[in-house]
C-alpha positions, 0 to 999 in steps of 0.5 A: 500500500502507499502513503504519502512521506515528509522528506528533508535531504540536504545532500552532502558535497558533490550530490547533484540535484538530477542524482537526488532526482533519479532517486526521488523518481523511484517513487510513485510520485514526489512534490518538490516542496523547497530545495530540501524538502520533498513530499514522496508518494511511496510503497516503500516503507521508511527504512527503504526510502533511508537506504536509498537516501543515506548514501547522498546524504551521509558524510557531510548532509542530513536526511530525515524521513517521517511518514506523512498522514495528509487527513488532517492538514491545513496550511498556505501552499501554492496552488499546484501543492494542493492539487498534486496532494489532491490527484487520484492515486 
């Protein structure tokens, strides 16, 4: 089953963003919320998601990864934020 991530990547030196890309595309979907922070659409389970991330971000970054419950939200977001999270999946 797949449910909705909160992801903070700040990748370590030498990371590019299309290699942080590449693995974020491994999920179902992902929203790009600010330069580290991403909303993931997955059926990978937090500890899969750190595997595929920790590499891009041990030594010298930070990765933190909580599942997200989106029933209870409110918030100011641009207006594509909000129909990406609405979409039918």
């Amino acid at each position: 089953m797949a449910t909705f991530f909160i992801v903070y990547l700040n990748q370590k030196q030498g990371v590019t963003d299309e290699t942080v890309e590449g693995k974020m595309n491994k999920a179902l979907d992902w929203y790009r919320v600010d330069p580290k922070t991403w909303v993931l659409y997955s059926t990978a389970n937090a500890e899969k998601l750190y595997a595929r991330l920790e590499p891009l971000a041990k030594e010298g970054g930070n990765v933190f990864i909580c599942e997200l419950n989106i029933t209870n939200r409110q918030g100011w977001m641009p207006k594509s934020f909000w129909e990406w999270l609405k979409k039918d999946r």
